[in-house]
C-alpha positions as CSV (number, residue, x, y, z in Angstrom):
1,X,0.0,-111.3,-46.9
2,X,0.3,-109.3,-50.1
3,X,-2.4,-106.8,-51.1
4,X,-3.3,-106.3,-54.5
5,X,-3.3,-102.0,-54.7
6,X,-5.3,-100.6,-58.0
7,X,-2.7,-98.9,-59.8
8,X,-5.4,-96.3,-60.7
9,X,-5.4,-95.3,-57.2
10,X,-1.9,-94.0,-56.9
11,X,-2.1,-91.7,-60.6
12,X,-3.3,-88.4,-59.8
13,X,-5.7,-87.4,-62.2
14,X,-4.5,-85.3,-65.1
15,X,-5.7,-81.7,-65.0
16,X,-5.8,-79.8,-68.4
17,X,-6.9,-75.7,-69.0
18,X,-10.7,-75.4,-70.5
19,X,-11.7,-72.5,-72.4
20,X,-15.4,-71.4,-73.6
21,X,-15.7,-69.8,-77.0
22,X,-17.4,-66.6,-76.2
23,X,-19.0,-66.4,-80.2
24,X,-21.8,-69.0,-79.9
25,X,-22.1,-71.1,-83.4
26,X,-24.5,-71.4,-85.8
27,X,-26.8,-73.3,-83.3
28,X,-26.4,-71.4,-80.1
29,X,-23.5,-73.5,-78.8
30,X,-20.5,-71.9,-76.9
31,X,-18.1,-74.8,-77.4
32,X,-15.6,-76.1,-74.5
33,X,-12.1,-76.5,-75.8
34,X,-9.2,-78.5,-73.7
35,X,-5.6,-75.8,-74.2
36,X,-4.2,-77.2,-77.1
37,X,-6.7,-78.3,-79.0
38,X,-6.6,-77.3,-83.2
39,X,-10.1,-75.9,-83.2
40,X,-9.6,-73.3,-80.6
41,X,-10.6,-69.8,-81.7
42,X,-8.3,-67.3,-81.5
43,X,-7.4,-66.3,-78.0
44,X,-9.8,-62.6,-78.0
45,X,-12.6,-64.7,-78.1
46,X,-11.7,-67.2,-75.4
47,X,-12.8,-67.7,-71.9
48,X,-10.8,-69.3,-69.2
49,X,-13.1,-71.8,-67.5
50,X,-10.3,-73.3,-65.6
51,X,-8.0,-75.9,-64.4
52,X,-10.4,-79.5,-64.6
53,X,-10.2,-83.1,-64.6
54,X,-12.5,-83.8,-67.0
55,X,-14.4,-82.1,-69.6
56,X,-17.9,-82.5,-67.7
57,X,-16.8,-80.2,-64.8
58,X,-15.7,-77.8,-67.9
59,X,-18.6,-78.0,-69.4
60,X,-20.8,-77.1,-66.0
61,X,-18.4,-74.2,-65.4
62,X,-19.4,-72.8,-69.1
63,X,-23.0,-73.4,-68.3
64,X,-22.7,-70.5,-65.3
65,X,-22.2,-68.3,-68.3
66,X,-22.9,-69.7,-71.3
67,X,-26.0,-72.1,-70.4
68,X,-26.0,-73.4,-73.6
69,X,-22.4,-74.8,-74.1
70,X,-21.3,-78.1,-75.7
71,X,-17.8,-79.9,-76.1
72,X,-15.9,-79.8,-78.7
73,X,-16.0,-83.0,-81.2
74,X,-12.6,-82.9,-81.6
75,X,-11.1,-82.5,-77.8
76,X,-13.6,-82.7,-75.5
77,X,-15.7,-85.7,-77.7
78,X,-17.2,-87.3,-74.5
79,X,-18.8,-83.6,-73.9
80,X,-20.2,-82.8,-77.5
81,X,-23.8,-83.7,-77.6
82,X,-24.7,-82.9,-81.0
């Protein structure tokens, strides 16, 4: 008998480096940036959140410091709330 195995099950999930911008924006926000992305402010004003699945557990992480902190439109979309 041949069992059908979810192909999702054998990928390890991708992990990707999160920083916080330590200058809040206009509106308070400390935005969450995946390494990489084009709107990362220079590195002097970055905080390393960590190594993370997904930009939700990056986004909690900021929070511990930064309770106000967003994703960024650009490469954490599914985080930004405004």
């Amino acid at each position: 008998m041949l069992r059908h195995v979810n192909s999702n099950q054998n990928r390890e999930a991708k992990m990707a480096k999160y920083y916080v911008n330590k200058n809040a924006q206009d509106n308070g926000d400390h935005e969450v940036h995946e390494q990489g992305c084009s709107r990362m402010p220079s590195e002097q004003n970055l905080q390393y959140l960590g190594d993370f699945t997904n930009c939700q557990d990056a986004v909690r992480a900021a929070k511990k410091t930064y309770p106000q902190s967003n994703g960024c439109y650009y490469c954490s979309n599914e985080c930004h709330t405004q």
